[in-house]
N, C-alpha and C positions, 0 to 999 in steps of 0.2 A: 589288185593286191591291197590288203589291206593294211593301212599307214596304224601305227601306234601313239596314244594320246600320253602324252608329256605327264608327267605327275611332279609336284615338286611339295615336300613335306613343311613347312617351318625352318627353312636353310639346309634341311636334311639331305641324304643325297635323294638325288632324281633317280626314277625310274620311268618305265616305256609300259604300256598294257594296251592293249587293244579290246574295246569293248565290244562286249557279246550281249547277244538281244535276241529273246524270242519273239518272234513276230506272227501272228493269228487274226482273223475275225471272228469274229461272236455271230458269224451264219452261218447256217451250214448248205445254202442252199449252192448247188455245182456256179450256177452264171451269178453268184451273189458280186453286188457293186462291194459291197464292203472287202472282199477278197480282191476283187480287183485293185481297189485302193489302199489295203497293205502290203501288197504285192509292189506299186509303184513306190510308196515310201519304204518297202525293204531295200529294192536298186539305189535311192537316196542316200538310205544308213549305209550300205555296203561303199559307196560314192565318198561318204564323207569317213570312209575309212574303219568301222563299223564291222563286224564277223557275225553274220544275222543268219539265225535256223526259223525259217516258213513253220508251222505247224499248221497242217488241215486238220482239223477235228473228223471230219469224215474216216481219215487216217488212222484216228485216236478214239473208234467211238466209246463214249459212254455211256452208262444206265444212267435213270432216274436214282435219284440218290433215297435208301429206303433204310430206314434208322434197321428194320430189324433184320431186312436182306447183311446189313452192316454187322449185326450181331451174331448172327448165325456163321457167316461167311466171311469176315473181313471185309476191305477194302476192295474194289474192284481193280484187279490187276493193272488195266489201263491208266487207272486213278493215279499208281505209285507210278507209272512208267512219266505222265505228267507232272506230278511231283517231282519226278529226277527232272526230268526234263529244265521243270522251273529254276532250282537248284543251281543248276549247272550255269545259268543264263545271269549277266548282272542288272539287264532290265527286259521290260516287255512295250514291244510295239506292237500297238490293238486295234483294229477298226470295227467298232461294233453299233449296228442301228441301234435306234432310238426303239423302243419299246413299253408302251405304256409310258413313258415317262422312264423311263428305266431303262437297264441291258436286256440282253434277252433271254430266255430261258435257257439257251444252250451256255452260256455264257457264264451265268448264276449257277449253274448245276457244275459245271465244271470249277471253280471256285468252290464252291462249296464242299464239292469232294475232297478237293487239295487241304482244306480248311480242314474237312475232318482228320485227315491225316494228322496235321500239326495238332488238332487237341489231342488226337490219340494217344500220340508219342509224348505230351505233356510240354510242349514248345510254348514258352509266354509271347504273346501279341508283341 
């Protein structure tokens, strides 16, 4: 069950919220170690009282993100369903390899989808 985390304002009154977290890796390969190991830190966050939604991207697939596919056709359906997704959620738990020095492409394209969304809609950074 999970416990709710204390809030207390500036002597205000207190309230109770239980934090929500989406939790993902940036592989998408089925035995990927990285899923494995948000998977062990989601039982952790749920542990430490925590309300955590798994996301597989396998589950979520995305396109390559293509400026003019985007003009023609909007967003990719998937793209907003991530979007809410992210929304709804107060942080994100992420295991994502290393690549290049970097995230990895699934990872960056999924971001950047979300990303288009909010300039779409004119949301400031």
């Amino acid at each position: 069950m999970a416990q709710n985390i204390m809030i207390k304002l500036e002597g205000k009154e207190e309230f109770m919220i239980t934090a929500k977290i989406l939790a993902f890796a940036g592989s998408a390969r089925q035995d990927s170690v990285n899923k494995k190991l948000v998977k062990i830190a989601v039982e952790g966050a749920k542990a430490a009282g925590a309300e955590v939604t798994y996301l597989d991207f396998r589950d979520l697939p995305l396109p390559l993100y293509d400026g003019d596919l985007e003009e023609a056709e909007g967003l990719p359906e998937n793209a907003l369903k991530l979007k809410a997704l992210m929304k709804a959620h107060q942080g994100f738990l992420i295991a994502c390899p290393e690549y290049n020095s970097s995230i990895t492409p699934l990872l960056k394209n999924a971001i950047l989808l979300t990303e288009r969304l909010r300039q779409r809609l004119g949301i400031a950074s």
